[in-house]
C-alpha positions in Angstrom: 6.8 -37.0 -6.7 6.2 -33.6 -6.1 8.2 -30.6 -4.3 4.8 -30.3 -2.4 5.1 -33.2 -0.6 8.3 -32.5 0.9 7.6 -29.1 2.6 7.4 -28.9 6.1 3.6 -27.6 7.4 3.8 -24.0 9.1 1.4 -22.8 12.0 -0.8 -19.9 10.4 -1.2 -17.0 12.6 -3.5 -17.0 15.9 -4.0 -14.9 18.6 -1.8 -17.5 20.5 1.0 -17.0 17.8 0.5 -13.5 18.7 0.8 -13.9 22.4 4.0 -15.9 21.9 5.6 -13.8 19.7 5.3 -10.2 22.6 6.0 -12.1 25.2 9.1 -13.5 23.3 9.8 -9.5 22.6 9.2 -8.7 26.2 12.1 -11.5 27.3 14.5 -10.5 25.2 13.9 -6.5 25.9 14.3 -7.5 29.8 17.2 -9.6 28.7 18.5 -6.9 26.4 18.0 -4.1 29.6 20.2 -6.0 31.5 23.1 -7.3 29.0 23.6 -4.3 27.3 26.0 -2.8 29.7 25.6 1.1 31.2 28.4 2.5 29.2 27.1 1.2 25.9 23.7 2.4 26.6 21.8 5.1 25.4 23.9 6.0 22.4 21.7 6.9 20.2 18.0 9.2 20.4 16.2 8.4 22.9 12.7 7.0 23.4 10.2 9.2 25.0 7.8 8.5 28.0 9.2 5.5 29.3 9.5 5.0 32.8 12.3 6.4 34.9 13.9 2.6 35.1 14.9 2.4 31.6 17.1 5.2 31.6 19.5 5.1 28.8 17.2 2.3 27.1 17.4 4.4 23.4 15.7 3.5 19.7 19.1 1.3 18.8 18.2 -0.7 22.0 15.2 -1.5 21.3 15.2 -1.8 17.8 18.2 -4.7 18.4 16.0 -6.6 21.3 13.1 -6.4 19.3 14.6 -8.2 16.4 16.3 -10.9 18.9 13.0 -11.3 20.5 11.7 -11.6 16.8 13.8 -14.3 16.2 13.6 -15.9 19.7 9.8 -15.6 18.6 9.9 -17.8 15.5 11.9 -20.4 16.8 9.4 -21.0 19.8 6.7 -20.6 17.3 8.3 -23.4 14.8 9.1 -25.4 17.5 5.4 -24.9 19.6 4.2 -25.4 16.1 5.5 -28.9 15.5 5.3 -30.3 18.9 1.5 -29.1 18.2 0.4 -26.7 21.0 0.1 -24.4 18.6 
């Protein structure tokens, strides 16, 4: 029997992997926007030329929605990926 066997297949990338994965970033950076509350926000620098809405939305912000839309991402893409719409 070999270990081959046993693993699990994976979806390789595609542009609809892609599409997935930023519009799982873009839910969880709304998400984040509205969770994180106003006197927590904007601790750190601050990003430059975003619109006047996203005051206080700084680099630790984003970096910490990204990666929960990151993760968010691969668990819709694992689980899009085995239910095969992927």
């Amino acid at each position: 029997m070999s270990i081959q066997s046993n693993v699990p297949t994976t979806v390789s990338w595609s542009v609809g992997v892609g599409i997935v994965m930023v519009i799982c970033n873009l839910v969880a950076i709304f998400i984040g926007f509205y969770a994180i509350s106003k006197e927590n926000r904007g601790q750190g620098p601050s990003l430059p030329g975003l619109p006047r809405m996203f005051t206080g939305f700084g680099v630790p912000e984003l970096l910490a929605t990204a990666s929960f839309g990151h993760i968010l991402g691969a668990g819709v893409v694992l689980a899009l990926g085995n239910a095969g719409v992927l």
